[in-house]
Structure formats: C-alpha cells, structure tokens
FITIDREN-780777 format. One record per residue (C-alpha): residue number from 1; x, y, z; residue in one letter. Coordinates in nm, 2 decimals, always signed. Each point is the difference from the previous one (the first is absolute). Layout:
% FITIDREN-780777
[NUM [X Y Z] A]
...
//
This chain:
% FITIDREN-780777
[1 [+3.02 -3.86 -6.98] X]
[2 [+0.06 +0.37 -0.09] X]
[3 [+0.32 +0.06 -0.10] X]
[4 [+0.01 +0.38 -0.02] X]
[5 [+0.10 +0.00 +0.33] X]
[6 [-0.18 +0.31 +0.16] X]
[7 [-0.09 -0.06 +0.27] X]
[8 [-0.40 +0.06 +0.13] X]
[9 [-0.07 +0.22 +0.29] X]
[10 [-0.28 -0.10 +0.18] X]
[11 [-0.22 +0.32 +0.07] X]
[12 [-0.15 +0.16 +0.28] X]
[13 [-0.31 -0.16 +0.21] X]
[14 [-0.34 +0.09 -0.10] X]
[15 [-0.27 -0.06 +0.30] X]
[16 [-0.30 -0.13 -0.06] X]
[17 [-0.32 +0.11 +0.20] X]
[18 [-0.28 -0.12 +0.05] X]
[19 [-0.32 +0.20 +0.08] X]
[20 [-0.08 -0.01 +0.39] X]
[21 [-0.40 -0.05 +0.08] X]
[22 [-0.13 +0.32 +0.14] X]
[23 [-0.10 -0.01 +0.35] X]
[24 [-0.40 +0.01 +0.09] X]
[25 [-0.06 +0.30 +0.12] X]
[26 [-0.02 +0.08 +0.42] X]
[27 [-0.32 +0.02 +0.18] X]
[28 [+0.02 +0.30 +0.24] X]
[29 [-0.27 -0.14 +0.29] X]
[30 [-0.25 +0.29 +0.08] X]
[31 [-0.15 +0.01 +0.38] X]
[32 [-0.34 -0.18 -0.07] X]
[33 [-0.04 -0.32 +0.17] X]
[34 [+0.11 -0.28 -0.31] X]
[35 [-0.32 -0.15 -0.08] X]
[36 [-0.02 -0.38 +0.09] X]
[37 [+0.06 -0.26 -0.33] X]
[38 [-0.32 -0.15 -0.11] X]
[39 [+0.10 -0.39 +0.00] X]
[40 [-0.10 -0.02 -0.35] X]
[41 [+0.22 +0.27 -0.13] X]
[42 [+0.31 -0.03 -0.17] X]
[43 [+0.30 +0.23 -0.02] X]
[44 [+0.11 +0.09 -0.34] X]
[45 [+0.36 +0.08 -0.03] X]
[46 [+0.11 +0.34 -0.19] X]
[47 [+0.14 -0.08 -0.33] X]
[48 [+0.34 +0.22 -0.03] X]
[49 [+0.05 +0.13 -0.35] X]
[50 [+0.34 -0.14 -0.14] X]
[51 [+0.20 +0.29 -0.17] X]
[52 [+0.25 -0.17 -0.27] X]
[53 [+0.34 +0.11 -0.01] X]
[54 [+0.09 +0.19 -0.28] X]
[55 [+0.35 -0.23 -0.05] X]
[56 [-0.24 -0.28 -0.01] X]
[57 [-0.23 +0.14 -0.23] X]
[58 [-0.01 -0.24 -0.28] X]
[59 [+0.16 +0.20 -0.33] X]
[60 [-0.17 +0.05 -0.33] X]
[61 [+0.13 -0.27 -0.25] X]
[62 [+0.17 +0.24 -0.24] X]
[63 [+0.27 -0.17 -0.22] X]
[64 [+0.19 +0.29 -0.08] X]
[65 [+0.06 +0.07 +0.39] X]
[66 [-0.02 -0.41 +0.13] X]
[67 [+0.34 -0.12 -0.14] X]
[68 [+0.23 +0.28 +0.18] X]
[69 [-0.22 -0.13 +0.30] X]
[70 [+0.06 -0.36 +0.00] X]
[71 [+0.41 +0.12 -0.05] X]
[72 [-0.06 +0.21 +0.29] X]
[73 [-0.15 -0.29 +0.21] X]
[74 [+0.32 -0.18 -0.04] X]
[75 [+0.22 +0.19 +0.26] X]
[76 [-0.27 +0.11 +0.25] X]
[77 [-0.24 -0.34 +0.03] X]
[78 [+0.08 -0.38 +0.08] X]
[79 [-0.01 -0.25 -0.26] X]
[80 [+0.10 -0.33 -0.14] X]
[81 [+0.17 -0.05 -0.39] X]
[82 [+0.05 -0.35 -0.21] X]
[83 [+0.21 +0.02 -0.28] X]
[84 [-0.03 -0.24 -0.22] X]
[85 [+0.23 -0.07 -0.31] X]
[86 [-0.08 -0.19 -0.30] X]
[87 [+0.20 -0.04 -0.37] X]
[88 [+0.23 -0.23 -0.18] X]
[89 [+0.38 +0.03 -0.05] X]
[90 [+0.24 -0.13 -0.22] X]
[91 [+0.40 +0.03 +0.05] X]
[92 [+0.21 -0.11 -0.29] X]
[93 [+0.37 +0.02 +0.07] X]
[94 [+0.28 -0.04 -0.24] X]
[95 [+0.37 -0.12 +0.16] X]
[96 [+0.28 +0.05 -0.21] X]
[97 [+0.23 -0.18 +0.17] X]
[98 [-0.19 -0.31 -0.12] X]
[99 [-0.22 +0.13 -0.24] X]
[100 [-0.28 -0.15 +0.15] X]
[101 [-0.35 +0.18 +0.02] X]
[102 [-0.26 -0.07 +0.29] X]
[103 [-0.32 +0.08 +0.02] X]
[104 [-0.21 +0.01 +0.35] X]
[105 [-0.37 +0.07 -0.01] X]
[106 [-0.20 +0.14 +0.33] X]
[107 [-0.36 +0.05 +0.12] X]
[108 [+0.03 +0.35 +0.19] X]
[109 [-0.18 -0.06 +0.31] X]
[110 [+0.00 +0.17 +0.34] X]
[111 [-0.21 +0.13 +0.29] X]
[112 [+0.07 +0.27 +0.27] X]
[113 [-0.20 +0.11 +0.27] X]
[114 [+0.05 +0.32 +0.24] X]
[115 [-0.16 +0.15 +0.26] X]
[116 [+0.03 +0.35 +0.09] X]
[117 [-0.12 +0.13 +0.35] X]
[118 [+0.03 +0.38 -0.03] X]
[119 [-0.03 +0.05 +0.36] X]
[120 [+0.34 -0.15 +0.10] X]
[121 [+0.17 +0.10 -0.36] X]
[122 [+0.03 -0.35 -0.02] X]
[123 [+0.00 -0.28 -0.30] X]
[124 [-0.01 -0.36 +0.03] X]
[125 [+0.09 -0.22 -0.38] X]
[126 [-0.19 -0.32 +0.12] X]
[127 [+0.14 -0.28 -0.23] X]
[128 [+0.37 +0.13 +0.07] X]
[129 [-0.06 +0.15 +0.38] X]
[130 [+0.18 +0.28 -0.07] X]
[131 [-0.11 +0.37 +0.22] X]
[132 [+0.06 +0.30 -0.09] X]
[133 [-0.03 +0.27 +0.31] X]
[134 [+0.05 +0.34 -0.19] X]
[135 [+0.23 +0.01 -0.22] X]
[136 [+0.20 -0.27 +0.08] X]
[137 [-0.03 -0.34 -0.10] X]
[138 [+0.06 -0.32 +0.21] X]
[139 [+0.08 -0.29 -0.20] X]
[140 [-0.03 -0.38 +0.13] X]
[141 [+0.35 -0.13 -0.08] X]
[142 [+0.10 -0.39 +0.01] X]
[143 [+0.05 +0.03 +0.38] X]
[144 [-0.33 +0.08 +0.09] X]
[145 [+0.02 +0.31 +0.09] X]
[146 [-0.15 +0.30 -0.14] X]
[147 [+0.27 +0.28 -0.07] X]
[148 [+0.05 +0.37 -0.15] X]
[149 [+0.03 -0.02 -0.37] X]
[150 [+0.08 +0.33 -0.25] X]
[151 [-0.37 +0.12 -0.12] X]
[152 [+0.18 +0.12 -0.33] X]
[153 [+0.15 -0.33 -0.05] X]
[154 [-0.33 -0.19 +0.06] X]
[155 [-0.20 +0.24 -0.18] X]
[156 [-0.37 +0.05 -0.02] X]
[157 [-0.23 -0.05 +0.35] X]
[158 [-0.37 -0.07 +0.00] X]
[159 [-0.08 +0.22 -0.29] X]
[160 [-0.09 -0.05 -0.36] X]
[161 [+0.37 +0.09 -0.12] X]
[162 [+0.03 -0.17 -0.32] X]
[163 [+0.37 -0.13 +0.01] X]
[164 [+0.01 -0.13 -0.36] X]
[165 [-0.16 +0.34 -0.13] X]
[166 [+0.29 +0.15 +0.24] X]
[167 [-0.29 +0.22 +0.13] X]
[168 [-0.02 +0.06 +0.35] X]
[169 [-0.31 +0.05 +0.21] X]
[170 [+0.06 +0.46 -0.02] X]
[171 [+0.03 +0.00 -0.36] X]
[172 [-0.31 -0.22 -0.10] X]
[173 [-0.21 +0.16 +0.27] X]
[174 [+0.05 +0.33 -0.21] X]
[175 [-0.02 -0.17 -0.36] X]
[176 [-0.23 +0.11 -0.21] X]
[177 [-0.34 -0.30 -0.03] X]
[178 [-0.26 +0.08 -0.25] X]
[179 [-0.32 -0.14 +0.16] X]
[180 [-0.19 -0.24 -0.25] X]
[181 [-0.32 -0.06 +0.20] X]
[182 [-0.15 -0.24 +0.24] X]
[183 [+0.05 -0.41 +0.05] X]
[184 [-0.16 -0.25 +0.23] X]
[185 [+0.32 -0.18 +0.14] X]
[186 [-0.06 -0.30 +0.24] X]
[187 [-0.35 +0.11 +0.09] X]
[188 [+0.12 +0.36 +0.03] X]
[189 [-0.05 +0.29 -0.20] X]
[190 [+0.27 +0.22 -0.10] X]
[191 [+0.15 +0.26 -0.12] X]
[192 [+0.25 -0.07 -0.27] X]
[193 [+0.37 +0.19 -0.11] X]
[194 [+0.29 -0.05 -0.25] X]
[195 [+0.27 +0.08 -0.08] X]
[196 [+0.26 -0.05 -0.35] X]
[197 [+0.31 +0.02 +0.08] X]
[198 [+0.22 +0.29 -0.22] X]
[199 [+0.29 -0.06 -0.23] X]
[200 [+0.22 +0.18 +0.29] X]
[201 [-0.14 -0.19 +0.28] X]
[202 [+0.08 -0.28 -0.22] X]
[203 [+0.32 +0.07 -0.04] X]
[204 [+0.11 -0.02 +0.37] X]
[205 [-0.14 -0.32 +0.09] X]
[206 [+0.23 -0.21 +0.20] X]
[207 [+0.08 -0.32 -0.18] X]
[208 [+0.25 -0.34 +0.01] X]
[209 [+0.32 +0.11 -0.11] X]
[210 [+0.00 +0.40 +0.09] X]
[211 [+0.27 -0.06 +0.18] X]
[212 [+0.22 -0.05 -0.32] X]
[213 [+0.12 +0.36 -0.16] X]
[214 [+0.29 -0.03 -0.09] X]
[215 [+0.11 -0.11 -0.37] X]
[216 [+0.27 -0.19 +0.11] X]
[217 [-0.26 -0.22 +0.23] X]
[218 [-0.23 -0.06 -0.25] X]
[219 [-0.34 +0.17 -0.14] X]
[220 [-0.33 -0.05 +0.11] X]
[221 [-0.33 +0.03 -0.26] X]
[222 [-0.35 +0.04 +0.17] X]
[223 [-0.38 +0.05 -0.08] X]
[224 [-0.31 +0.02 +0.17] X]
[225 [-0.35 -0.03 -0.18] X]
[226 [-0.32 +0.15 +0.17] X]
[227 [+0.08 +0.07 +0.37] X]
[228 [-0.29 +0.17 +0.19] X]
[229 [-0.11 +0.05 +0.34] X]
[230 [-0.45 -0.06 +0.08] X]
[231 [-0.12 +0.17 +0.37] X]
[232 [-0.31 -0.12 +0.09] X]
[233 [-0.17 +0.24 +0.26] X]
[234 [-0.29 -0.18 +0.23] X]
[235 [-0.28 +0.27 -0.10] X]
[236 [-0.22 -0.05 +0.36] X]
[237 [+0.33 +0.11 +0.22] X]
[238 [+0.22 +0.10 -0.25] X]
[239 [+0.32 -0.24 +0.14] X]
[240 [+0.23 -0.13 -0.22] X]
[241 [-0.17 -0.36 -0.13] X]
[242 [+0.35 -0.05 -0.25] X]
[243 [+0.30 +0.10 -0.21] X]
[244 [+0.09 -0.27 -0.28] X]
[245 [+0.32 +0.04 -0.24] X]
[246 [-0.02 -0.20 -0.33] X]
[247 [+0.28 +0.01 -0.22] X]
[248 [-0.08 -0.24 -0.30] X]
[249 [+0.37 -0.07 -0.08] X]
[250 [+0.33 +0.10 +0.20] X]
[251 [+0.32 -0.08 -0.21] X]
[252 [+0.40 +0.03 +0.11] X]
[253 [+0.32 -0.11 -0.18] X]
[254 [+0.30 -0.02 +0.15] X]
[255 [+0.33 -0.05 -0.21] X]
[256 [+0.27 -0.02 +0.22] X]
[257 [+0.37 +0.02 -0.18] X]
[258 [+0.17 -0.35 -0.02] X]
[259 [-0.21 -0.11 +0.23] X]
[260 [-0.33 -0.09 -0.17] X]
[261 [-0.35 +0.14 +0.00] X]
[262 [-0.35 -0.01 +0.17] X]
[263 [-0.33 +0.10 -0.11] X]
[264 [-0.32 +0.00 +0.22] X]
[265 [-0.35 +0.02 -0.10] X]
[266 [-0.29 +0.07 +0.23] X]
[267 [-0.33 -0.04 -0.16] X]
[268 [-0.39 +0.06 +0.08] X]
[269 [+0.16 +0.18 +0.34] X]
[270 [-0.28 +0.11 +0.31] X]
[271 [+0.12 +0.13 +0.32] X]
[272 [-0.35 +0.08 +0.22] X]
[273 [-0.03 +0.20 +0.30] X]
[274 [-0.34 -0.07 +0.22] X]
[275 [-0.10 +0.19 +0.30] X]
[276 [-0.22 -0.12 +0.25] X]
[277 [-0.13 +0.07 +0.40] X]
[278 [+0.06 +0.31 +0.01] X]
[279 [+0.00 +0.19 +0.34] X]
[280 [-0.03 -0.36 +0.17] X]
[281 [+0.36 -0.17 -0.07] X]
[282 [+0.17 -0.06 +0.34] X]
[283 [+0.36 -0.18 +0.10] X]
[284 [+0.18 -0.04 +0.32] X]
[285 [+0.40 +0.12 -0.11] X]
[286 [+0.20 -0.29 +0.06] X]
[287 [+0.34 +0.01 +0.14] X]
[288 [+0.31 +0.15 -0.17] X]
[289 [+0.32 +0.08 +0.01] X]
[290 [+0.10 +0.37 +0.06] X]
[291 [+0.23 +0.18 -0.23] X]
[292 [+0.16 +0.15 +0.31] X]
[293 [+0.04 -0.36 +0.12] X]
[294 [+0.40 -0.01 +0.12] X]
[295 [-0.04 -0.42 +0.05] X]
[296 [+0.21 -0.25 -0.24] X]
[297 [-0.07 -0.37 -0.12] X]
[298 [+0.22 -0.28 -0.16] X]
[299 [-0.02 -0.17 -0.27] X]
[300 [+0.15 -0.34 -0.11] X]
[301 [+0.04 -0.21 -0.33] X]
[302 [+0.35 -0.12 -0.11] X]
[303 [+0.09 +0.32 +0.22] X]
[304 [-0.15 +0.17 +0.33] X]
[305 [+0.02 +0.41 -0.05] X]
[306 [-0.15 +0.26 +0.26] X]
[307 [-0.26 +0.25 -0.16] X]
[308 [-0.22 +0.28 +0.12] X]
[309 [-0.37 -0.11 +0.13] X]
[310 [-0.13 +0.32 -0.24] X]
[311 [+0.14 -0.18 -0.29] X]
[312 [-0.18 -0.23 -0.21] X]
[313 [+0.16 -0.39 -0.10] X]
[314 [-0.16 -0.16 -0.31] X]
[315 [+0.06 -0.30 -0.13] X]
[316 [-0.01 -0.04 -0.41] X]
[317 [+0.13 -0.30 +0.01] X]
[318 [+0.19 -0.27 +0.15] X]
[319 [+0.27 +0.18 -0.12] X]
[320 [-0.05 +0.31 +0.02] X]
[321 [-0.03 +0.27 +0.36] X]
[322 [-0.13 +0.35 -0.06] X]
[323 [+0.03 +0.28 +0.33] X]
[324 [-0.19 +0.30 -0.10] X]
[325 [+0.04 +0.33 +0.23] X]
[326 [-0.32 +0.21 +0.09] X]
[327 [+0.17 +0.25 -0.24] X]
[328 [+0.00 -0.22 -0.33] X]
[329 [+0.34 -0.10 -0.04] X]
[330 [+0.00 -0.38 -0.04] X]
[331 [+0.30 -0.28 +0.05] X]
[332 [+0.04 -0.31 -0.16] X]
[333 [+0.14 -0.33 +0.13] X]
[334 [+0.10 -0.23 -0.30] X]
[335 [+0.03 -0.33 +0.15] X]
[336 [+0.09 -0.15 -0.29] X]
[337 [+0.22 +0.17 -0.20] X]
[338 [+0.26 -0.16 -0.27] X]
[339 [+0.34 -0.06 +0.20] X]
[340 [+0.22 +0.01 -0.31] X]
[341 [+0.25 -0.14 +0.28] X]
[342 [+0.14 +0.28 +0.20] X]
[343 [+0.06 +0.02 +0.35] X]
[344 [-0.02 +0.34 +0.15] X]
[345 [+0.29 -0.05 +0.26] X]
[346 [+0.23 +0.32 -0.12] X]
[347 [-0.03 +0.37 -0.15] X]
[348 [+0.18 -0.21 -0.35] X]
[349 [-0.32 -0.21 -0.01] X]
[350 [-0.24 +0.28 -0.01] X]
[351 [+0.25 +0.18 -0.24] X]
[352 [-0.02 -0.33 -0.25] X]
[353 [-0.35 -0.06 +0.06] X]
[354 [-0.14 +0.35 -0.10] X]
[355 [+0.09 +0.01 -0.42] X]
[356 [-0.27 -0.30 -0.02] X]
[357 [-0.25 +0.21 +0.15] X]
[358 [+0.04 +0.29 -0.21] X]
[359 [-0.03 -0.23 -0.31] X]
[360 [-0.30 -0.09 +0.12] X]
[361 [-0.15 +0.37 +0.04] X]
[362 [+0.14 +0.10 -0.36] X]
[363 [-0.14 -0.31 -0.16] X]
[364 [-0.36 +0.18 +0.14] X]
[365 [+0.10 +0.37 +0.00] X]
[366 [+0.30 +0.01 -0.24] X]
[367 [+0.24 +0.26 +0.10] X]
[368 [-0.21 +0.21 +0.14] X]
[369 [+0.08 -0.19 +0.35] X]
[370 [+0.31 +0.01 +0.16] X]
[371 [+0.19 -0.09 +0.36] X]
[372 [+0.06 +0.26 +0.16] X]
[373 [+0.18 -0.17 +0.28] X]
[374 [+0.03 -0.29 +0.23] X]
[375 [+0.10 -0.11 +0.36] X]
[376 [+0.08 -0.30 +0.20] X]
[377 [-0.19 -0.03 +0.32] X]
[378 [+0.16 -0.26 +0.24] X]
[379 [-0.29 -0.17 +0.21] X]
[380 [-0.03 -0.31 +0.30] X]
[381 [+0.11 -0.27 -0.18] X]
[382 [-0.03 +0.12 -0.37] X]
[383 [+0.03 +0.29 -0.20] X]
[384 [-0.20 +0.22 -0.23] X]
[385 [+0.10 +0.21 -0.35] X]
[386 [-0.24 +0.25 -0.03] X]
[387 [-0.04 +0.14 -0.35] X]
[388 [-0.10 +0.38 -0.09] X]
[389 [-0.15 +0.10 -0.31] X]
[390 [-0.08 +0.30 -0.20] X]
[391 [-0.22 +0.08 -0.29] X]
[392 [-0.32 -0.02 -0.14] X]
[393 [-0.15 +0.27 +0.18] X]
[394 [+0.09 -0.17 +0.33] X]
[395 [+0.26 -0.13 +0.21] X]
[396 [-0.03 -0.38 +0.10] X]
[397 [+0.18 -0.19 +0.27] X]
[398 [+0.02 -0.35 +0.07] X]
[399 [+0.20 -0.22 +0.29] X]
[400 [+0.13 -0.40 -0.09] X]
[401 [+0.14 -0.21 +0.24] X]
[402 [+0.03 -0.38 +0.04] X]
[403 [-0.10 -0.27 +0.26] X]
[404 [+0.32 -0.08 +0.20] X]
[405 [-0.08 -0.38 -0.04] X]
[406 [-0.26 -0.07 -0.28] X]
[407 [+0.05 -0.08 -0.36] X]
[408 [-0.26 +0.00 -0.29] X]
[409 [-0.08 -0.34 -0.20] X]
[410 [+0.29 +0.07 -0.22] X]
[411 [+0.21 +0.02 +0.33] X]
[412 [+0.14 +0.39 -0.08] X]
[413 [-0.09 +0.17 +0.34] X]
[414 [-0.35 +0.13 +0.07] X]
[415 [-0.06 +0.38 -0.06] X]
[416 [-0.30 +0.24 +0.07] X]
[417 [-0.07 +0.32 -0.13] X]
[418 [-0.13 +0.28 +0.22] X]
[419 [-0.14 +0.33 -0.28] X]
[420 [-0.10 +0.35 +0.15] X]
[421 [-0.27 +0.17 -0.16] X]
[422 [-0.01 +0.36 +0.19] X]
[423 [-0.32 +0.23 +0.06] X]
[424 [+0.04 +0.40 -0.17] X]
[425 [+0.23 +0.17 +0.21] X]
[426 [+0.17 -0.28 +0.22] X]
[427 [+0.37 -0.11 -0.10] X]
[428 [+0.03 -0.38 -0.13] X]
[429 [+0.36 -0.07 +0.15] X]
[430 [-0.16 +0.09 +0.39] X]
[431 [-0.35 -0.14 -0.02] X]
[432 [-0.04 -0.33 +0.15] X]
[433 [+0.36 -0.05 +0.11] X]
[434 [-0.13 -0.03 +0.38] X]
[435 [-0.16 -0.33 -0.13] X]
[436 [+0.28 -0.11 -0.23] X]
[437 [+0.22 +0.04 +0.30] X]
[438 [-0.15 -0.23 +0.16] X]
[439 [-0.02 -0.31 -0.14] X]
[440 [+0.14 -0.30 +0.09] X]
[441 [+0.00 -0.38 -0.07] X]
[442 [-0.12 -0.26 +0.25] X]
[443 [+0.16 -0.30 -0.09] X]
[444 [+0.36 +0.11 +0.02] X]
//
C-alpha cells in the first residue's frame, strides 16, 4: 500500500539465547571403600542453580525507553502483522462531454497478513502469497508463478509504512510520540503514543490527482482534517501490540481541462497494524522464480508472443495484457482498441494514422505533447506503426498493428494497441522489443 516507494531493508539477525542449566557439580571418589546403600535410602539429586542470561533478563517497563524498543524488535525478531482498513468513500465525477455527474459510494475494507522470519530475511503476505527474500519481492502473477517484482514499485514490506500518510517505516520510527499513559487493550496492558501530524507533514501527503501539475492539465484542490498516528507498546515485553492512523476526512478534487472533473471523499478513515507471535512465526519459502532465471514462456490470446520467465503477465481484463520487467518498466496489450479502420500494410498507413493519435494526447495534454517521430515495422503477415512521443516530463511510445484476417462488429479491421511504460534509466524505444518481435498469429 505505501506509495513512497522506499524501499525497507530488512536488518541484521539478532540471536536469541537461552540460559543453559549449570551442570551438578563432579564427585572426585576418595580411596575409602563406598559404604553399602541402606535399602531404605533414597538418593537426592543436586539441584544446579540456573544463572539467567542477561539478554533474557526481562527489562524494566519504562515508557520513555519501551517504544524505541518495540521499533527495534522489528528488524531483529520474528513476527506476524494484520492490517486492517476501515472508512467510507465517496467519488463524484463530473463528464463534460455529456454533462452528466456520477456518484459512487464505497465501504473501505481490507485485510493483510505478513509473516516475517528474520532468520532466512524472508516475508511471506498470506492472503496474496507473495515472498519477499531480502530485498526483492516475488510476486504471484496470473500464471502461477511467483516472479521478481521492483520493491520501489510495490512499495512498503511487512512494516507499519503508512502509504496514505506517505510515511515510510524510517521516518515514523524516528517521529516524534508524546506518550499519554497506560490502556488495557484486548486483555493487555499497554503503553500508549501519538502523534499529530504538522502543517508541513501535511503538506506532502500523497493524494488522488498529484499526478496533475500542470495548468494546462487541470488543477487539483485537497484537504485533510485530523490525521494522527496511536503506538501502543505491550508494557510486560515491551513488543509492539499496534500502530493505528485515523484521518477523520481525506478530500481531492480533480478538474481536468475539457475533460471534466472528479472529487473523492474518504471519511471516518482507520488503517491498523497488529503484531502478534513474536519470536515463534515460522514458514517454509515456497518456490520462485529467480531474477537470474534465463528461461522464456508464451503467451496466447487473439495473439501468441514469447516473453521472459522473470517477467510478470497480468491480466486486468479480458481485454487488457500487462508484462512487467523485474526492473519496473511495464507493457500494455490493448486488445481492444478503436480500429477507426486502418490497416497497417505500408509505411503511408502509419504516416495517416499517426495525426489521430496526437489529437488524442493534446485533447489530455494540450500542446505540451508532441510526436516526435514514427516508423513502420514490417512483421509475419502484418505490420506495425510504432508511434514516439515527447513531452510532459516523459517520453511515451506505443506500437498498433492489425489482425491480418479479423474485423470488429462494425467490420473496419481489428487493431490492438501495445503502450511502453519504461523503468528510470532504461530507454522506451528498446525495452520489450524482444517480446514485441515475437508475436505471431495462430490462425493465419
């Protein structure tokens, strides 16, 4: 759920030890003849004195010290975290193409579990099955398979991170809490912390919409009322019992130019953290696939294409493919994409086609988007007109072709729509053409 995408580093192992039982102590024999038992007698053992060991010396409950302990416990000591999250949300959106409004009303609510075995560096999410081994994530994708997935693009691990707060798990662990006393919680008594969120802190909240900045795309308008974090400290062992965030009302507007506008409301918001068996969680790692792995798999809908086994295949839709790279960069297959009836036979039908898709991006981004150029691809049986693009604050690249025999409803020929979204520092016209090379139809 975090979205701050820092990535956690799991810490170093901490070894627990328990004390050993002293040994009785030797009986050296002397050379006197051992006396002969008496039948009534009875042989009492020596009692060895058991020495605790000082790491297992129970520490005084002081609140001032326990909190920074129960953070500490986190990245040296198994465990097992449920996050729970409760709340109501309303999402009123305005079209202006229609000037219709609709309004959608939701009960926020969602569970997560995650085990963490320190011993192995190793994180299991049980409702999803995803591992983490590290710091790399292994993601189940639609194939079965669990495969490497970018940490930063997934974002927090089994940590309290608070993803809507845009807090991750380093910076709360060195917030400032006032302490404001003791609670019985569950049966259990505890010490209690909070913390108010600042103005600044405030302020740089991620929220619906930040990813609008430009005037030309729009504005955005936001408030939050009463965010606040509550630690609650278990005062016999001092392990973290729970971190809650309530936000009593979370408000976005989005006003996007000639295109309409969205507001959402999330009200009475609780995201909870529990922690629980402590020192006693234990998985067996189930089986992955390497990021080294150097194996490929197919895949086949209206179209069979050859992919990387690392990569992982999700599928949105029935309409709609998405290949993700261990790296974060991402590609789309739109299986269902307007045909506006062109055929893709010729370098001229790529030149024709592209103005329509231009209009489209400056209807979003006005002129702030432009092509920068395009080429013709000839393939097996069918041809593709891939499209480059440049401007806001990224370039974007996208491939259309046609099926050789197929024609939509309104019998103009079918087209798909293949879009590159590319991880920092990797070039969106190279990425993923070893799979986009590949594909071919089965029914020709």
């Amino acid at each position: 759920m975090n979205k701050s995408g820092r990535p956690w580093i799991l810490a170093g192992i901490a070894v627990l030890l328990l004390a050993a039982a002293c040994s009785p102590p030797s009986i050296v024999p002397t050379p006197s003849p051992v006396p002969t038992r008496s039948p009534t007698a009875s042989a009492v053992p020596a009692t060895p004195t058991l020495t605790p060991s000082p790491t297992n010396t129970p520490l005084p409950p002081d609140p001032d010290l326990a909190l920074e302990r129960a953070w500490a416990a986190l990245s040296s000591r198994t465990y097992q975290q449920e996050s729970v999250l409760n709340g109501t949300k309303k999402t009123t959106t305005y079209y202006a193409y229609n000037g219709k409004t609709k309004t959608e009303q939701n009960v926020l609510s969602d569970i997560n579990t995650c085990q963490v075995d320190i011993a192995n560096h190793a994180v299991l999410f049980l409702e999803s099955e995803d591992l983490q081994l590290g710091e790399r994530l292994y993601v189940l994708d639609d194939t079965g398979l669990l495969k490497p997935k970018s940490v930063e693009a997934w974002g927090s691990l089994c940590v309290p991170s608070v993803a809507v707060l845009g807090i991750p798990f380093a910076d709360l662990r060195t917030s400032q809490f006032a302490y404001t006393g003791e609670e019985t919680v569950k049966g259990e008594l505890v010490f209690a912390y909070e913390m108010l969120l600042t103005e600044e802190q405030i302020a740089l909240l991620p929220f619906e919409g930040e990813e609008v900045q430009s005037p030309v795309e729009g504005s955005v308008e936001r408030s939050v009322e009463n965010p606040r974090i509550v630690v609650t400290v278990r005062k016999n062992d001092q392990t973290l019992h729970s971190v809650i965030v309530y936000i009593d009302e979370l408000r976005s507007k989005v006003d996007l130019r000639n295109i309409g506008w969205s507001e959402a409301i999330t009200s009475h918001y609780r995201l909870t953290f529990s922690f629980s068996d402590w020192d006693s969680t234990q998985f067996e790692i189930p089986e992955y696939v390497d990021e080294k792995n150097t194996e490929t798999q197919a895949f086949t809908s209206d179209f069979t294409f050859i992919y990387p086994k690392v990569d992982s295949i999700e599928l949105d839709d029935e309409f709609t493919v998405t290949l993700y790279s261990p790296s974060g960069s991402s590609l789309v297959f739109d299986l269902d994409f307007p045909g506006w009836g062109v055929f893709f036979k010729e370098e001229k039908d790529c030149r024709s086609f592209y103005p329509r898709r231009v209009g489209d991006f400056q209807n979003i981004y006005g002129g702030t988007v432009w092509l920068d150029h395009y080429e013709f691809i000839p393939m097996d049986g069918f041809g593709l007109c891939k499209l480059i693009f440049n401007g806001a604050e990224r370039i974007r690249v996208e491939y259309f072709f046609n099926h050789p025999t197929r024609v939509d409803h309104s019998r103009r020929p079918l087209m798909y729509r293949i879009s590159v979204t590319q991880a920092e520092g990797e070039d969106p016209e190279i990425i993923f053409w070893d799979v986009i090379e590949t594909i071919y139809f089965t029914d020709l």
